[in-house]
Each structure stands twice: as structure tokens, then as C-alpha cells.
MIDRENRO-493698 format. One line per 3 residues: number of its first residue (from 1); their letters; for each residue y, z, x of N, C-alpha, C. Coordinates in nm, 3 decimals, padded with zeros to 5 digits, always signed. Each point is the difference from the previous one (the first is absolute). Layout:
! residues N
NUM) A) Y,Z,X,Y,Z,X,Y,Z,X; ...
END
This chain:
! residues 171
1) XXX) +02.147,-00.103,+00.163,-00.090,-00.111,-00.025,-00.120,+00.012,+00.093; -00.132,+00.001,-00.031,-00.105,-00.027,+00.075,-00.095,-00.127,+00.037; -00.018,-00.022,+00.093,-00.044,-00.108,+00.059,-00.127,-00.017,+00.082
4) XXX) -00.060,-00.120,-00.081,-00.166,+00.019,+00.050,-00.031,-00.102,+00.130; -00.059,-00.022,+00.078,-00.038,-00.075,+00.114,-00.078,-00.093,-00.041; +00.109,-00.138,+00.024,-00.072,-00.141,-00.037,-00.099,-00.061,+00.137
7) XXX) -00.080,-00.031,-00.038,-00.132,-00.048,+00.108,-00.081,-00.101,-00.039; -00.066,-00.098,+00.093,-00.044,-00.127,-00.038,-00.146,+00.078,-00.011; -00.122,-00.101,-00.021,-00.161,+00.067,+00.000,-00.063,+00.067,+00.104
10) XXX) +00.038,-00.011,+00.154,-00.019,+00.061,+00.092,+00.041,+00.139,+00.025; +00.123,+00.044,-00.123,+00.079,+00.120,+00.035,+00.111,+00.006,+00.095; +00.031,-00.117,+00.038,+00.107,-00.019,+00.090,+00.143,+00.010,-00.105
13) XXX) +00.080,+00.100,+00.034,+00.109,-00.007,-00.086,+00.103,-00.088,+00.075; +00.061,-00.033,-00.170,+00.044,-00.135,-00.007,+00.189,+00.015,-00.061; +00.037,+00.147,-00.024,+00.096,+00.011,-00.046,+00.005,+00.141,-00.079
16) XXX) +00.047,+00.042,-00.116,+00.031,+00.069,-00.095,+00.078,-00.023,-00.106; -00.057,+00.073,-00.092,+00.024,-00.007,-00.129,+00.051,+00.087,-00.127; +00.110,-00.012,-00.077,-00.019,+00.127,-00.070,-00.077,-00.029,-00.112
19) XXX) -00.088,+00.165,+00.014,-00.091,-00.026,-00.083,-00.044,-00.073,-00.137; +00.091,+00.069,-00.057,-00.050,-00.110,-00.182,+00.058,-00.124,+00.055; +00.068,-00.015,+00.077,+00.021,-00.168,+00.022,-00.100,-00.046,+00.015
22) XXX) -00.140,+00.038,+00.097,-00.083,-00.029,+00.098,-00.105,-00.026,-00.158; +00.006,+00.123,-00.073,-00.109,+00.013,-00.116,+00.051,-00.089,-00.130; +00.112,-00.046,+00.039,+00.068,-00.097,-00.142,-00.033,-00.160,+00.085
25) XXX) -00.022,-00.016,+00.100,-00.018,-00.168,+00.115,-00.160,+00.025,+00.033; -00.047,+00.078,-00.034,-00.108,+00.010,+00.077,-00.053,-00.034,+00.136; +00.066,+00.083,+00.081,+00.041,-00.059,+00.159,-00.115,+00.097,+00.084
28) XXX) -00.080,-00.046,+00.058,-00.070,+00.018,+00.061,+00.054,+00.169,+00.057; -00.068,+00.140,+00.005,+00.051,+00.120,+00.057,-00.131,+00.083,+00.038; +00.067,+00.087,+00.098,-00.109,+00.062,+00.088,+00.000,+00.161,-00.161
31) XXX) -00.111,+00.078,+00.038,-00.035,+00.059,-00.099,-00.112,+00.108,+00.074; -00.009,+00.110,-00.077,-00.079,+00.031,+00.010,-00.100,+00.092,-00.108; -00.096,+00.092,+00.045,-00.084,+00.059,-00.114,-00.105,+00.152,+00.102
34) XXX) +00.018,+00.078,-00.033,-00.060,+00.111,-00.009,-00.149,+00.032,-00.077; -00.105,-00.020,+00.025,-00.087,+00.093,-00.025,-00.032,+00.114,+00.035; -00.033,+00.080,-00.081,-00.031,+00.165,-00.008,-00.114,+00.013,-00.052
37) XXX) -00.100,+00.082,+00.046,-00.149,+00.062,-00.046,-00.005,+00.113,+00.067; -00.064,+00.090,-00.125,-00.032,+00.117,+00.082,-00.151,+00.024,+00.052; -00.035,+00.141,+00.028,-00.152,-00.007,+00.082,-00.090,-00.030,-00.151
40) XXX) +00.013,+00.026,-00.084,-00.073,-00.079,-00.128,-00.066,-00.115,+00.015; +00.132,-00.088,+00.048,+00.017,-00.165,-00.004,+00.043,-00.042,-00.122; +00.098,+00.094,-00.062,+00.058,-00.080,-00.080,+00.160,-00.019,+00.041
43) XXX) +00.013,-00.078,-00.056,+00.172,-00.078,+00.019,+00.097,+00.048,-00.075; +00.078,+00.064,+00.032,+00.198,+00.032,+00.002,+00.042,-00.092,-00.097; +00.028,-00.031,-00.134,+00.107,-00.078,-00.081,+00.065,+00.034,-00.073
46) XXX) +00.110,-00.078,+00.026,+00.171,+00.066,-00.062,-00.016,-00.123,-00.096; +00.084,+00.060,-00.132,+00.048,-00.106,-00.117,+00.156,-00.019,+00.012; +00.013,-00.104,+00.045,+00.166,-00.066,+00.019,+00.068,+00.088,-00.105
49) XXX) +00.121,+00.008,-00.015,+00.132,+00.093,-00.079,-00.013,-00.117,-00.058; +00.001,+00.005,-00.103,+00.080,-00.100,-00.108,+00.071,-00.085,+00.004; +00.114,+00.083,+00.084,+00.136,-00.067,+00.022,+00.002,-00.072,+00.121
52) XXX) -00.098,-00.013,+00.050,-00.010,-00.117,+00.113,+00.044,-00.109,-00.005; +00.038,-00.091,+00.119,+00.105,-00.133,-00.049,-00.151,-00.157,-00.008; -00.097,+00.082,-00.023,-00.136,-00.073,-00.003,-00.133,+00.090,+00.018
55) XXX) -00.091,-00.048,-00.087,-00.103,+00.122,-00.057,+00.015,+00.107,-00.030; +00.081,+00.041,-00.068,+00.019,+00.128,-00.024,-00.116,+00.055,-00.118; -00.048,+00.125,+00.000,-00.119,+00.045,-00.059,-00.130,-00.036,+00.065
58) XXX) -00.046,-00.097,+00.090,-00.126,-00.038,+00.049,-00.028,+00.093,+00.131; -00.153,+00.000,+00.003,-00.038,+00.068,+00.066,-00.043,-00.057,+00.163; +00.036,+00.069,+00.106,-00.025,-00.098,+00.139,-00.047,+00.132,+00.125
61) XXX) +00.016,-00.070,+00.133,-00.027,+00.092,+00.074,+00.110,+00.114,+00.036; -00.063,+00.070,+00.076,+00.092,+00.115,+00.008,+00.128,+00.018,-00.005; +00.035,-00.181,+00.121,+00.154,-00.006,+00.056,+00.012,-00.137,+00.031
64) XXX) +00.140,-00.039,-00.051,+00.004,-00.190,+00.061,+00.130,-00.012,-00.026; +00.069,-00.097,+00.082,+00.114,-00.019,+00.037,+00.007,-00.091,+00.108; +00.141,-00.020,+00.063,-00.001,-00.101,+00.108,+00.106,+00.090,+00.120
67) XXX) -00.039,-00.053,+00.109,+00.091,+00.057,+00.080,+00.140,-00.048,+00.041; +00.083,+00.057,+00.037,+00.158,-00.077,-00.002,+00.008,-00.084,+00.108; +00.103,-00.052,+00.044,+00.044,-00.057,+00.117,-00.002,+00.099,+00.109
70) XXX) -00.052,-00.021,+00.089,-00.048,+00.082,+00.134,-00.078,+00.069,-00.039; -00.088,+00.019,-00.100,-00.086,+00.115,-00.008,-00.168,-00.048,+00.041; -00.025,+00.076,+00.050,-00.170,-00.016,+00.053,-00.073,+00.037,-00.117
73) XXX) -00.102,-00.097,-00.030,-00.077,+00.010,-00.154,-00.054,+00.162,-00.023; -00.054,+00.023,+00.085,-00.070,+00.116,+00.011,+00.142,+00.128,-00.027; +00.099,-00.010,+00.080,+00.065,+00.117,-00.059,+00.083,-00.028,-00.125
76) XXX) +00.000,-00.120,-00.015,+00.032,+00.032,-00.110,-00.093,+00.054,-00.129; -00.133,-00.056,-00.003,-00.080,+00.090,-00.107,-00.018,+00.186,+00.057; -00.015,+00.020,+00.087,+00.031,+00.147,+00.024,+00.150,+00.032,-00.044
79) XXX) +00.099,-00.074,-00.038,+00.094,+00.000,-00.073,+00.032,-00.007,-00.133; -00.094,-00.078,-00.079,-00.015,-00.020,-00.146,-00.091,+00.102,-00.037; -00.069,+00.076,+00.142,-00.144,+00.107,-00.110,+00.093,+00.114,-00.023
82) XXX) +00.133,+00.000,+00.122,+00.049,+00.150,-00.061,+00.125,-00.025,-00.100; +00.020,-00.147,-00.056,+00.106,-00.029,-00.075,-00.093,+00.027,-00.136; -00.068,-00.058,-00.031,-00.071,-00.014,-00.100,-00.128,+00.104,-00.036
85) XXX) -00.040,+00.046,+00.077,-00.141,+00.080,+00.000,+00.033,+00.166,+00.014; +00.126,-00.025,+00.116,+00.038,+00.186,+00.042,-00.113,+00.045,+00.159; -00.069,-00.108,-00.006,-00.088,+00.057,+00.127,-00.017,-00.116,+00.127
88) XXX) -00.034,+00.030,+00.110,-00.064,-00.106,+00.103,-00.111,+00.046,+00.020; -00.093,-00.116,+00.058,-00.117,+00.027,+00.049,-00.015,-00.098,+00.153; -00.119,+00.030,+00.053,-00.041,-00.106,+00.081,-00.050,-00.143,-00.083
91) XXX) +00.040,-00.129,+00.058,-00.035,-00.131,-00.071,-00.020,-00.109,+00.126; -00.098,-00.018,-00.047,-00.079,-00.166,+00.089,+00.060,-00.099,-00.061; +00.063,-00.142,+00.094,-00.024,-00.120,-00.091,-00.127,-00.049,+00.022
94) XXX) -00.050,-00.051,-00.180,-00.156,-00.055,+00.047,+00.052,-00.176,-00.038; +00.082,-00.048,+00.001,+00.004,-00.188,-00.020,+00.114,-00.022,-00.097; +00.051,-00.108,+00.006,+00.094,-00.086,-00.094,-00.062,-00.093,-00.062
97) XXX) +00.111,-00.026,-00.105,-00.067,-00.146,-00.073,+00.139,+00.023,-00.085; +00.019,-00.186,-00.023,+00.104,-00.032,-00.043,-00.066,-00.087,-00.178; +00.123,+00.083,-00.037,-00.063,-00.058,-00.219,+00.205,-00.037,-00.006
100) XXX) -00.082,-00.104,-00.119,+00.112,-00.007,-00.115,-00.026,+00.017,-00.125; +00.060,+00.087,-00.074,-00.002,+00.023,-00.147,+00.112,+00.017,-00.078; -00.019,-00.059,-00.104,+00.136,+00.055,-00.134,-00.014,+00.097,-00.024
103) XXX) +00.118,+00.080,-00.055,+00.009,+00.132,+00.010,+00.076,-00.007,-00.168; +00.031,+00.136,-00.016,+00.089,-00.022,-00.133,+00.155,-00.003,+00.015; +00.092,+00.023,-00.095,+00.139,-00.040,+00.027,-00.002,-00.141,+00.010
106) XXX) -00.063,-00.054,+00.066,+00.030,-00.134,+00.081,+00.034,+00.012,+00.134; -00.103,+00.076,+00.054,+00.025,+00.009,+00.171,-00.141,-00.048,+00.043; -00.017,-00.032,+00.138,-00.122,-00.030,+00.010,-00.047,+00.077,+00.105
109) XXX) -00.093,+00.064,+00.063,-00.027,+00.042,+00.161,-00.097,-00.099,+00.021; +00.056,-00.003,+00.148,+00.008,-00.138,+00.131,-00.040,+00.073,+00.129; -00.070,+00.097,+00.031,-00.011,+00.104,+00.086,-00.148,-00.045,+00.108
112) XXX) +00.114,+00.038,+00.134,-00.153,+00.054,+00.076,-00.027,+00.126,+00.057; -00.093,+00.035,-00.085,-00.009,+00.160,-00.014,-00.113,+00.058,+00.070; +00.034,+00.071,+00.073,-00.071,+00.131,+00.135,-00.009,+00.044,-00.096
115) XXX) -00.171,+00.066,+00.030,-00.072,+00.080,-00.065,-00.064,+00.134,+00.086; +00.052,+00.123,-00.039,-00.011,+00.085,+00.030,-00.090,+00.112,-00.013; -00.103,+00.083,+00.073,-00.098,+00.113,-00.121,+00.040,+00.102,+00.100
118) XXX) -00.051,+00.130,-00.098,+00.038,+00.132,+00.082,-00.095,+00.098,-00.081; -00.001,+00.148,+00.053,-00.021,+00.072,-00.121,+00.093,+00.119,+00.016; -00.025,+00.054,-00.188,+00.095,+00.147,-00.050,-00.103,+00.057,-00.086
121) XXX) +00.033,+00.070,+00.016,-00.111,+00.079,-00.105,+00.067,+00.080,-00.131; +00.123,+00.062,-00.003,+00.018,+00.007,-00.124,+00.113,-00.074,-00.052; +00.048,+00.044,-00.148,+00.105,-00.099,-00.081,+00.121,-00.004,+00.047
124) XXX) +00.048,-00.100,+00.067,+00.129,+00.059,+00.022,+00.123,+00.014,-00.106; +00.112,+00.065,+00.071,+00.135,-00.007,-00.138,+00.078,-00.086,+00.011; -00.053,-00.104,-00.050,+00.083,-00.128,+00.005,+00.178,-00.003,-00.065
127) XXX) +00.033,-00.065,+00.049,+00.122,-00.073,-00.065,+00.008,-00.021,-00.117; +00.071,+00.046,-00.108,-00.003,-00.024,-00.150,+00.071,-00.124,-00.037; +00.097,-00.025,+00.085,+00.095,-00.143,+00.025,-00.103,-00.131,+00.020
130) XXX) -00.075,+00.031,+00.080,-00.116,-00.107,+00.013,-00.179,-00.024,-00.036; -00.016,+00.142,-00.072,-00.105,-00.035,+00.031,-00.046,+00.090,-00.212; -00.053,-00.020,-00.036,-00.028,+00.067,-00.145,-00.122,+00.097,+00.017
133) XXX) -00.071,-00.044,+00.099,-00.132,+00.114,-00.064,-00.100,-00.043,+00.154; -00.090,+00.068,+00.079,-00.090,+00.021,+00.114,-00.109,+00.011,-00.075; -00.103,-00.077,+00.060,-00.123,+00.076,-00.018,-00.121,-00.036,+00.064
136) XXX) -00.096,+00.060,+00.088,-00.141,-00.076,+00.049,-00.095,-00.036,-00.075; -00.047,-00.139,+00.034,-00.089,-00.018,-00.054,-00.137,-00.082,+00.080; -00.107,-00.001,-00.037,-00.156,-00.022,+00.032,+00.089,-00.181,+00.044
139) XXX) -00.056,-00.047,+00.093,-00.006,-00.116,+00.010,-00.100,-00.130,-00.089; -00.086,+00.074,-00.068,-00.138,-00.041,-00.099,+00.110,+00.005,-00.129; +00.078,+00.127,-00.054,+00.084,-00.048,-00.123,+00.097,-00.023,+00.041
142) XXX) +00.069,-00.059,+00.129,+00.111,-00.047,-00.007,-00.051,-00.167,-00.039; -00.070,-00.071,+00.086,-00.029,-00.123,-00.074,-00.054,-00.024,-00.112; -00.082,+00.088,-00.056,-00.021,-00.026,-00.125,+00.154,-00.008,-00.124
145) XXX) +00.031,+00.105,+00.054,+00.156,-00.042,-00.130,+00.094,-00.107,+00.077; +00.000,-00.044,+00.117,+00.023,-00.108,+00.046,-00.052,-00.149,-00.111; -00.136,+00.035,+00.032,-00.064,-00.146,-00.073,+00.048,+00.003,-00.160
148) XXX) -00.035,+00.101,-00.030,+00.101,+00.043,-00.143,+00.107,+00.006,-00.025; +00.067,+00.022,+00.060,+00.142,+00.014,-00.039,+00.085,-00.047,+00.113; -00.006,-00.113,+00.043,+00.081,-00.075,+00.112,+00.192,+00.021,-00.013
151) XXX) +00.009,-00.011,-00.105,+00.155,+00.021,-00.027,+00.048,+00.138,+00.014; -00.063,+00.119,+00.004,+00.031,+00.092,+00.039,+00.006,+00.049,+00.159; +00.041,-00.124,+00.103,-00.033,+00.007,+00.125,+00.072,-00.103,+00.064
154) XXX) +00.074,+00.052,+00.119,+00.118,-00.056,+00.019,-00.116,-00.136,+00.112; +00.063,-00.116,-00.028,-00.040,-00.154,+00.049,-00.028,+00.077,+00.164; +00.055,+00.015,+00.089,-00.065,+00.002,+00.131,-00.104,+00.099,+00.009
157) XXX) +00.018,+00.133,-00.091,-00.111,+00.102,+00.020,-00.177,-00.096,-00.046; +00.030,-00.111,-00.143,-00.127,-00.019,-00.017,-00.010,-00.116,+00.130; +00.055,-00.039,+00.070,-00.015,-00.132,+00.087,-00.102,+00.094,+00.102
160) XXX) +00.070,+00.116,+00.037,-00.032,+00.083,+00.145,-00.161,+00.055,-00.051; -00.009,+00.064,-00.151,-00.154,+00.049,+00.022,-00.078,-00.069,-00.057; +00.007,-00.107,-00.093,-00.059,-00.154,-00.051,-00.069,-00.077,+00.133
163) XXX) +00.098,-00.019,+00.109,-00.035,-00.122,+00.101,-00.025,+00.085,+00.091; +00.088,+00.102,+00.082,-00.039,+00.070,+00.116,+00.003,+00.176,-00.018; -00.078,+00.008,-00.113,-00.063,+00.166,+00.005,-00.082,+00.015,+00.122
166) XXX) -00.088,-00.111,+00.043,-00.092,+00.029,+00.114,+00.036,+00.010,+00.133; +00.153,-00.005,-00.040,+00.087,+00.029,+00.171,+00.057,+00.145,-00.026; -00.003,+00.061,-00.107,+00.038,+00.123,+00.006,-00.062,+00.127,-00.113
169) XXX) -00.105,-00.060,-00.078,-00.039,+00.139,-00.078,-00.117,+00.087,+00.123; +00.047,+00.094,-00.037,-00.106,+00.095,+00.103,-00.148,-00.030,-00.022; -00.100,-00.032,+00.073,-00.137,-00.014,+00.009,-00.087,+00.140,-00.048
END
């Protein structure tokens, strides 16, 4: 069973949770998110597996997940890049911010999610278990099929480059 870190708005944890419990109550959980750009400046995105237990097929950032009980946010995404991605890199946190959204199934995320950037430069060999398809893209057509096609984009990825692209797309 896996278990996500329950925390009030400050980030002060407050307990634990197992997960789809946390995503079926919508209970407040620590979280996080990976950005990737290469020297281009374009951005790293993976399309969820299908079979995900929420968004499956949508497209997001590189890497996201939550860290366990005792785990330090940071290693744990240097933990999800080589679960999911096959690679590590160097990663900055650049800020948090806490959302609520409905999700499908009937789960909701309740997350306060560390936001992470780094760079890689080529594709990595992702996880076929988690991840369907890699690919970079221009930050100019990533929002444009954003504004177009919002449903093809997992709820925190459009929150992160909608509201705070200007905390992390490359200048």
C-alpha cells in the first residue's frame, strides 16, 4: 500500500494517508512536479499510460508524484525521474502552490505541490508501465494547444504554465 503525506496550507505535515484514500476524501497532500527543458527551451512531456488510476492518456510535465512518509520532496522526484523517465538530472525547487480539482473516476487532487525545473537534452526511455509516449516541445506550441485543447492536459500541468509559466519557462 502507498501512502501520501497529509499537510495543512503551510506544508506542515499533519499525518498520512493511503493514497486513493487521500484522492477518493480529497485530503489535503504534499506533491510534487518536475520540469524539464532543454538548451532549445523547449519542455520534456510525457502522456500518462492509459492505465493510470487518474488521467490516463493526458499530456503533463516530465515527472509528478508525491513523496512517502520520511521522504524529502526533492529525493523523492530524483526518485520518480528514474522510476518513470529512466534518467536523473540536476533540479531546483522554484515555489509551491496549493489547487483543488476534480479529477476523473471520482477522485479529486487536494495537493500542495513543489515545483521543480532542470534540464536534459535528449528523449529519455521511459517506463512503458507509466508513461505512453515523450516528446519536446516549443513552449509558444505548447500553450497554444493548451488554449485549444485544454482536455488533453493533465489539471495541474495547465494550472503550473497558465498561472506560473513566468516562474519557470526559460527567458
Amino acid at each position: 500500500m502507498e501512502y501520501v503525506l497529509l499537510v495543512d496550507a503551510e506544508d506542515n505535515e499533519v499525518g498520512k494517508m493511503e493514497k486513493m484514500q487521500a484522492h477518493e476524501e480529497a485530503a489535503l497532500h504534499r506533491a510534487f512536479s518536475v520540469f524539464l527543458f532543454n538548451e532549445a527551451g523547449e519542455m520534456l512531456i510525457h502522456r500518462r499510460a492509459q492505465h493510470k488510476y487518474h488521467s490516463g492518456g493526458l499530456w503533463t510535465n516530465a515527472c509528478c508524484s508525491h513523496p512517502r512518509p520520511g521522504e524529502n520532496t526533492e529525493a523523492a522526484a530524483h526518485r520518480r525521474l528514474m522510476e518513470e523517465l529512466g534518467m536523473d538530472c540536476e533540479i531546483s525547487e522554484q515555489f509551491s502552490f496549493l489547487y483543488k480539482r476534480a479529477l476523473d473516476h471520482g477522485l479529486t487532487e487536494h495537493e500542495l505541490d513543489h515545483v521543480f525545473i532542470g534540464s536534459y537534452e535528449d528523449l529519455p526511455e521511459f517506463n512503458k508501465d507509466e508513461i505512453d509516449a515523450c516528446k519536446y516541445i516549443s513552449i509558444e506550441d505548447l500553450m497554444a494547444s493548451i488554449d485549444s485543447e485544454p482536455e488533453s492536459y493533465t489539471e495541474w500541468f495547465r494550472i503550473v504554465c497558465q498561472e506560473y509559466g513566468h516562474k519557470i519557462f526559460p527567458k
